[in-house]
N, C-alpha and C positions, 0 to 999 in steps of 0.2 A: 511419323508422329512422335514429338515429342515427351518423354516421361512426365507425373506431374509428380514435385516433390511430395513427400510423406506429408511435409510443414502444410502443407494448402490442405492435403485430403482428413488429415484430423482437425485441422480449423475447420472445415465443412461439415465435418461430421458433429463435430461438438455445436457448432450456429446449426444445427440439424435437430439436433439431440436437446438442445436447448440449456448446455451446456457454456455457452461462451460467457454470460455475464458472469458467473460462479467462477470462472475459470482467469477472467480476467481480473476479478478481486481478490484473488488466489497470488497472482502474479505483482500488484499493486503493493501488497504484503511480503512479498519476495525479495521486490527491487528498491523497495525502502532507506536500505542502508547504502546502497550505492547512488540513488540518486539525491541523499542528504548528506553523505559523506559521514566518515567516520567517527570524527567529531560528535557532530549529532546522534548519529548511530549508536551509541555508544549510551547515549543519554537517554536513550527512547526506547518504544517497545512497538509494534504495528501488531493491534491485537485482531482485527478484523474490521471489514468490510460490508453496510449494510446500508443497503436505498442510496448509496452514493455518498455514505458516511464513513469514513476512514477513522476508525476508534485509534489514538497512539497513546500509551502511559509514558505519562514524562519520568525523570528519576525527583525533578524540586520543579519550587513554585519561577523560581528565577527562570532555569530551561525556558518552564511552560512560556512565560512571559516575553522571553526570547523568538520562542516559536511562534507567536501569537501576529509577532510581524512579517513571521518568512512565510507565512499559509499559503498565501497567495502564489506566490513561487514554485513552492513546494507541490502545491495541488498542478500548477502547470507543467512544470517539469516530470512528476507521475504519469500524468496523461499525452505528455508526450515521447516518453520512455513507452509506456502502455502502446502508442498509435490511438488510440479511444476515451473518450471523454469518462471515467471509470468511475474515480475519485469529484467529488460537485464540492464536499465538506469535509473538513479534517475537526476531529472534537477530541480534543489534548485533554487527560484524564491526569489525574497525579497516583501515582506509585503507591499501590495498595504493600504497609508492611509486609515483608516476611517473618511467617511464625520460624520463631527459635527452633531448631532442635531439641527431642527430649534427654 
């Protein structure tokens, strides 16, 4: 009989545990900057994952508007980095200031 890897028996347990969607939005937010590249990466932020809404704060309105054409992309290459349909919506937020130090 063959071993089963760890990888299968904690994916079973967590789609057990009810654990998998949380976990795959978790991952979604993970691999952000490798499946937009550095570039982008660089300019954005993956703030969370929620009903298949993918929150990113941009750094400007230009990026936003940039991104606003790669969505569609972006969401399919996610979900196929993922394996799972994770990400349905990406909703590009603008870059709330940072307060100064006192």
């Amino acid at each position: 009989m063959k071993p089963t890897p760890i990888r299968e028996i904690l994916e079973d347990l967590a789609r057990s545990m009810g654990w998998k969607k949380r976990m795959d939005e978790e991952r979604a937010i993970l691999c952000w900057p490798e499946v937009v590249g550095s570039k982008v990466g660089t300019n954005t932020k993956p703030l969370k994952v929620r009903r298949g809404k993918l929150f990113v704060e941009v750094r400007s309105s230009a990026w936003m508007n940039e991104l606003v054409f790669l969505k569609g992309d972006i969401i399919s290459k996610l979900n196929q980095r993922l394996e799972s349909q994770v990400v349905k919506e990406i909703v590009f937020v603008a870059e709330r200031p940072r307060e100064a130090p006192s």
